[in-house]
NUDO-222621 format. One record per residue: x, y, z of N, C-alpha, C, O in turn. Coordinates in nm, 4 decimals, padded with zeros to 6 digits. Layout:
<pts>
[pt [X; Y; Z]; [X; Y; Z]; [X; Y; Z]; [X; Y; Z]]
...
</pts>
This chain:
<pts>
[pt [-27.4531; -02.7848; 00.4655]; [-27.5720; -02.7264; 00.5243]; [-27.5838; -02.5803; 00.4801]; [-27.4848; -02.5073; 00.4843]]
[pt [-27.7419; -02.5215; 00.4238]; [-27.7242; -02.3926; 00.4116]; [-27.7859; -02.3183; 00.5108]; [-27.8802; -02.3623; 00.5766]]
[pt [-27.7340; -02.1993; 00.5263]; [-27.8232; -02.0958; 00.6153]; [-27.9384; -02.0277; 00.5531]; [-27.9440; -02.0147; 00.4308]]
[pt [-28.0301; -01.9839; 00.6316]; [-28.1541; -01.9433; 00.6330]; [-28.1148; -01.8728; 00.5093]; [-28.1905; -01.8915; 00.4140]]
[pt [-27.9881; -01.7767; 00.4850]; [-27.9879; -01.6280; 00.4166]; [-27.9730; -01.7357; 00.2747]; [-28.0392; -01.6886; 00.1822]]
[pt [-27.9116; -01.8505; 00.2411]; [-27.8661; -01.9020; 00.1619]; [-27.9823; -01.8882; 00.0792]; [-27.9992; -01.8023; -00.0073]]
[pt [-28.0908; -02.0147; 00.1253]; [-28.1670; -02.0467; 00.1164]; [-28.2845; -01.9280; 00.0533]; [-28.3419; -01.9477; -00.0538]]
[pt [-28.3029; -01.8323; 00.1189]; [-28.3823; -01.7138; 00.0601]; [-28.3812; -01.6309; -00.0521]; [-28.4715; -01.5888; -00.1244]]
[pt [-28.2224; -01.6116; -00.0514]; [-28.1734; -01.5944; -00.2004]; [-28.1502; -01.7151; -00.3126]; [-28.1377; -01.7039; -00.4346]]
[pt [-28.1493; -01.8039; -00.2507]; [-28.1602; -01.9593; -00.3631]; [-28.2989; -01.9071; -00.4483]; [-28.3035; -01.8736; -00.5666]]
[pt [-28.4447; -01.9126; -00.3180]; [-28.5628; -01.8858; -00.3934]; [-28.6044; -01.7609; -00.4431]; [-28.7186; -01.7494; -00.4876]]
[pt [-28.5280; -01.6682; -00.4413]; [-28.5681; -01.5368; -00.5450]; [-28.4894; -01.5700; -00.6065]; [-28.5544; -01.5933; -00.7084]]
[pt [-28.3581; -01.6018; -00.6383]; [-28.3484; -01.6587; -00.7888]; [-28.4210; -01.7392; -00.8600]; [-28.4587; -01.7179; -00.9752]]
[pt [-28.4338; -01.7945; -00.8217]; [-28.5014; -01.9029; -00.8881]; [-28.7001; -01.8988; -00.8771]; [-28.7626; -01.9922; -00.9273]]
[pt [-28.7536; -01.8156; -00.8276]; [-28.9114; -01.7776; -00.7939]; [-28.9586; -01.6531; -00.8896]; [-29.0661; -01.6320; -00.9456]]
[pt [-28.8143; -01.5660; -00.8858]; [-28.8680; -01.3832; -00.8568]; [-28.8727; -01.4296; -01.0209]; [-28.7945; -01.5138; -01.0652]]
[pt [-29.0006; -01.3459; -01.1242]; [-29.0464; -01.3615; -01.2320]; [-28.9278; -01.2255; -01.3022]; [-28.9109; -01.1212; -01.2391]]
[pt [-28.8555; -01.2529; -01.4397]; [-28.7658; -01.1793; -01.4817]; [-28.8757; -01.0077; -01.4892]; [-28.9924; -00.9726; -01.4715]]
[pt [-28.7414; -00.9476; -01.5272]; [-28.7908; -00.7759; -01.4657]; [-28.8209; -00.7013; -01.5760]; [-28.7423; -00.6450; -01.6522]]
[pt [-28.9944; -00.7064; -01.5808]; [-29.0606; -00.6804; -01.7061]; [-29.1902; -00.5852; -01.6918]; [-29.1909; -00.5654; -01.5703]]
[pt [-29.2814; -00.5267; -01.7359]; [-29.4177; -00.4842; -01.6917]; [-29.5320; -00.5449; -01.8095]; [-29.4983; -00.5687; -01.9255]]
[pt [-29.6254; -00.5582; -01.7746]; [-29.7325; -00.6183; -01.8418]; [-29.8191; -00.5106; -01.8482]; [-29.8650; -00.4613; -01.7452]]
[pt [-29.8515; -00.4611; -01.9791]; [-29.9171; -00.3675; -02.0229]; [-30.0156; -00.4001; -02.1350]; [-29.9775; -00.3847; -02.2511]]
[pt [-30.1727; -00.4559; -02.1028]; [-30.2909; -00.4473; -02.1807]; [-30.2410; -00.5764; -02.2073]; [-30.2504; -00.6009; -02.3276]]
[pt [-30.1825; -00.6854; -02.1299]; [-30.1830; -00.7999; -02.1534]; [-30.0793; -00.8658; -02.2366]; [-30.0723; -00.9874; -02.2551]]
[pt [-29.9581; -00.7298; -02.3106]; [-29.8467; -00.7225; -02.3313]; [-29.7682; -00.7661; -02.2893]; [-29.8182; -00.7788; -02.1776]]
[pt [-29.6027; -00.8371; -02.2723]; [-29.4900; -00.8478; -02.1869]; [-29.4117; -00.7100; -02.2258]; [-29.3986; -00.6918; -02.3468]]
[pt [-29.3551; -00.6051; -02.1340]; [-29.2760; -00.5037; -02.1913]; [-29.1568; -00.5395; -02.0939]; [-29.1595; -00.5408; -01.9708]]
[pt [-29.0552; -00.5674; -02.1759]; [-28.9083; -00.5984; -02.1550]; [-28.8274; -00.4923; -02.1448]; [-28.7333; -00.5088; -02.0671]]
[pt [-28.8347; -00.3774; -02.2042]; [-28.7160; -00.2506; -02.2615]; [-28.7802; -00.1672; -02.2501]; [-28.8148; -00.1084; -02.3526]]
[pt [-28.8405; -00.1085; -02.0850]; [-28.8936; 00.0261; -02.0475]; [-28.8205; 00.1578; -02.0542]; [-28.6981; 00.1632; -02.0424]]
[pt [-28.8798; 00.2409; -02.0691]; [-28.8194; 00.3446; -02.1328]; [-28.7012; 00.3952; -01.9918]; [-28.5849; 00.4335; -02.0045]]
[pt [-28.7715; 00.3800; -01.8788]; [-28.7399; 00.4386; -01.7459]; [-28.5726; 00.3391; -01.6908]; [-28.4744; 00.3723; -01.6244]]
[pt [-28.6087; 00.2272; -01.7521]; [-28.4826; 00.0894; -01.7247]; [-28.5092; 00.0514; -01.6010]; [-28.6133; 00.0814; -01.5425]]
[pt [-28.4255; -00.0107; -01.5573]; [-28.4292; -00.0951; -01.4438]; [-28.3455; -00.0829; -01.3026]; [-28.2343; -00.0301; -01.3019]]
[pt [-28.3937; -00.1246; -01.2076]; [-28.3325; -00.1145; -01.0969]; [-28.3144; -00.2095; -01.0087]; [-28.3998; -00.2978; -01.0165]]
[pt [-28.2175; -00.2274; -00.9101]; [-28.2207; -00.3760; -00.8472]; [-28.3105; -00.3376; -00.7197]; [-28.3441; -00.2246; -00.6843]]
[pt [-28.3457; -00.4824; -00.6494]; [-28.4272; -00.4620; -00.5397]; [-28.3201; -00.5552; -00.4363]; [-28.2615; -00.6607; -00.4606]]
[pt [-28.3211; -00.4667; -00.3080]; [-28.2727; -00.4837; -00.2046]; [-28.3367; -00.5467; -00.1443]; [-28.4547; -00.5285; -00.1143]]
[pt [-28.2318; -00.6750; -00.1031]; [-28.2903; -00.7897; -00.0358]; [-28.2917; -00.7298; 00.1283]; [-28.1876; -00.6688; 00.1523]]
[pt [-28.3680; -00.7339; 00.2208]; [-28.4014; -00.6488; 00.3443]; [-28.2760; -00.7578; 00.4388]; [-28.2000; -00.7142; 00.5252]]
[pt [-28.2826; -00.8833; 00.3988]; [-28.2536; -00.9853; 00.4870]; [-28.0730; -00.9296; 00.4264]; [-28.0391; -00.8479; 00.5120]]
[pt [-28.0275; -00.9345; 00.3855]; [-27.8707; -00.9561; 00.2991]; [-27.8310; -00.8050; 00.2831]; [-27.7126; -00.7744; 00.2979]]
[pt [-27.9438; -00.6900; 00.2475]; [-27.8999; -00.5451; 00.2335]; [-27.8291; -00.5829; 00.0622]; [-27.7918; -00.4848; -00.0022]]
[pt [-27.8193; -00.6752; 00.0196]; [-27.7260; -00.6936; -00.1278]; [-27.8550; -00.6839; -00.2391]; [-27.9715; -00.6941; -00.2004]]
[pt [-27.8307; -00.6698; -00.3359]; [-27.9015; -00.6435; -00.4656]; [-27.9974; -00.7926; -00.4894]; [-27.9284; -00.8931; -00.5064]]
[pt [-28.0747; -00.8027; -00.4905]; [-28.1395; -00.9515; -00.4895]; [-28.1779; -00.9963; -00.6502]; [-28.1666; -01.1074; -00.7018]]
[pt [-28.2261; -00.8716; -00.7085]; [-28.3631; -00.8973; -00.8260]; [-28.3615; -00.7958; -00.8998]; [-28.3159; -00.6974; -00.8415]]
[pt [-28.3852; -00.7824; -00.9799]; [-28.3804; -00.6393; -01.0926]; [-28.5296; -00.6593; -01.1694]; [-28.5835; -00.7421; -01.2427]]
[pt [-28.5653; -00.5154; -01.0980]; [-28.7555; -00.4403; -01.0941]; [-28.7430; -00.3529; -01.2656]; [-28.6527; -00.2822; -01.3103]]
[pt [-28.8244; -00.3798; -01.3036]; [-28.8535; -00.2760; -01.4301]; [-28.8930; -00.1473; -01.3877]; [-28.9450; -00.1293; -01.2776]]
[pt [-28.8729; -00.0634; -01.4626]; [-28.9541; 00.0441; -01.4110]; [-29.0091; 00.1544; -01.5512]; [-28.9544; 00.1929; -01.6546]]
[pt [-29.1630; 00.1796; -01.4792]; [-29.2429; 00.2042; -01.6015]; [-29.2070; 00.3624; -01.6312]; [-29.2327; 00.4325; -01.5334]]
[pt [-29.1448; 00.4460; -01.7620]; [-29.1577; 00.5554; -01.7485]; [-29.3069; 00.6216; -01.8205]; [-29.4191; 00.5713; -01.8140]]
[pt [-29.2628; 00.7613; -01.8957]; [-29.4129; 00.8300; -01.9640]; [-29.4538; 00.7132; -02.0572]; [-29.5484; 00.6348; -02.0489]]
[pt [-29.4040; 00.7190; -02.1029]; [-29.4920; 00.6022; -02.2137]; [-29.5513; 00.4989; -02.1639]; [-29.6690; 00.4739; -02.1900]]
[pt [-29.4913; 00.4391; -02.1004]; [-29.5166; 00.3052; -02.0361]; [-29.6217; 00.3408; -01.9567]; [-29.6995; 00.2454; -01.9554]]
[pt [-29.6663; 00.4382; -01.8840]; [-29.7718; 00.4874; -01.7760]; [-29.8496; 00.5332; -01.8645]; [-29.9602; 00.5076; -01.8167]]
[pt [-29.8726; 00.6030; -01.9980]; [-29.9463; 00.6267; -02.0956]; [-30.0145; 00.5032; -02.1542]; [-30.1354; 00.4967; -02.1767]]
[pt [-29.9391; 00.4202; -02.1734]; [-30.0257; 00.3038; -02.2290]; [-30.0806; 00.2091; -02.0917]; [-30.1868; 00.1503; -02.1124]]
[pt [-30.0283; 00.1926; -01.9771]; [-30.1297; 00.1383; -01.9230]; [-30.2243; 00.2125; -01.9152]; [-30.3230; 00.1393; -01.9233]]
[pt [-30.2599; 00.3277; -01.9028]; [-30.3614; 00.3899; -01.8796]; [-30.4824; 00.4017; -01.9635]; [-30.6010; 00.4013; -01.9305]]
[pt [-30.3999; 00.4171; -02.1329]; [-30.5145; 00.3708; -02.2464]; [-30.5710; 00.2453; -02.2423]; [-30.6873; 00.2257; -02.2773]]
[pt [-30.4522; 00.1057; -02.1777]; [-30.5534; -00.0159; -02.1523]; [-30.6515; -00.0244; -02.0312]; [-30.7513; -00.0960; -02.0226]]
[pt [-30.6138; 00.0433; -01.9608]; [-30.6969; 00.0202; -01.8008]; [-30.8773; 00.1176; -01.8803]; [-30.9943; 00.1026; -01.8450]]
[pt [-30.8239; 00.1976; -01.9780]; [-30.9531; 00.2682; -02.0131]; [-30.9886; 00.1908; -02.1137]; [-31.0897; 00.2443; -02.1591]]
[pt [-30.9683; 00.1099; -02.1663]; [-30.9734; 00.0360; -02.3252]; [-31.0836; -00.0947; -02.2334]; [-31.1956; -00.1272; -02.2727]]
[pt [-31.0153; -00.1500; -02.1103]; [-31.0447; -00.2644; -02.0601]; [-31.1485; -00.2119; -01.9372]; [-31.1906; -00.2984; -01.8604]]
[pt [-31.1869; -00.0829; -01.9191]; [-31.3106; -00.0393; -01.8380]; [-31.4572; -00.0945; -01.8591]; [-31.5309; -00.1478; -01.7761]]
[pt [-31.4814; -00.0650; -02.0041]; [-31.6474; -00.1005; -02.0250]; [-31.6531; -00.3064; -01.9902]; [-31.7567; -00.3725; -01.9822]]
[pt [-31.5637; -00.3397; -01.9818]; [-31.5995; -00.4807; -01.9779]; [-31.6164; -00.5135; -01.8513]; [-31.6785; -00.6124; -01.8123]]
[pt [-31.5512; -00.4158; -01.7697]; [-31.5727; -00.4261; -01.5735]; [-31.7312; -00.3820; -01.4692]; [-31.7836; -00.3999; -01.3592]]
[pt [-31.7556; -00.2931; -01.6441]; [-31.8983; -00.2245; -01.5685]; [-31.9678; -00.3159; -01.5863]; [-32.0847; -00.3130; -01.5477]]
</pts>
């Protein structure tokens, strides 16, 4: 039999999408900033590992969010 906690961490392994950012429709794997784990609230233990976007990475979403503007107006 598993416990509730089992069970929750079963499905972020197996749910949580690998730790990447999507930029202009890009997959970016190897952010400049790297990565960090995310704390499971329920366990307090490391659950998932978050990308994290640094200058560059916030530079180019920003040229796509402006690249991909005129098609929203």
């Amino acid at each position: 039999m598993t416990t509730v906690i089992e069970r929750h961490e079963k499905a972020a392994r197996d749910l949580l999408p690998e730790a990447k950012l999507i930029i202009g429709g890009r997959d970016i794997k190897d952010t400049t900033a790297g990565e960090t784990p995310h704390i499971s609230p329920t366990t307090g233990q490391p659950q998932h590992v978050v990308a994290l976007a640094g200058a560059s990475e916030v530079d180019a979403a920003i040229a796509a969010a402006r690249a991909a503007l005129p098609a929203w107006q």
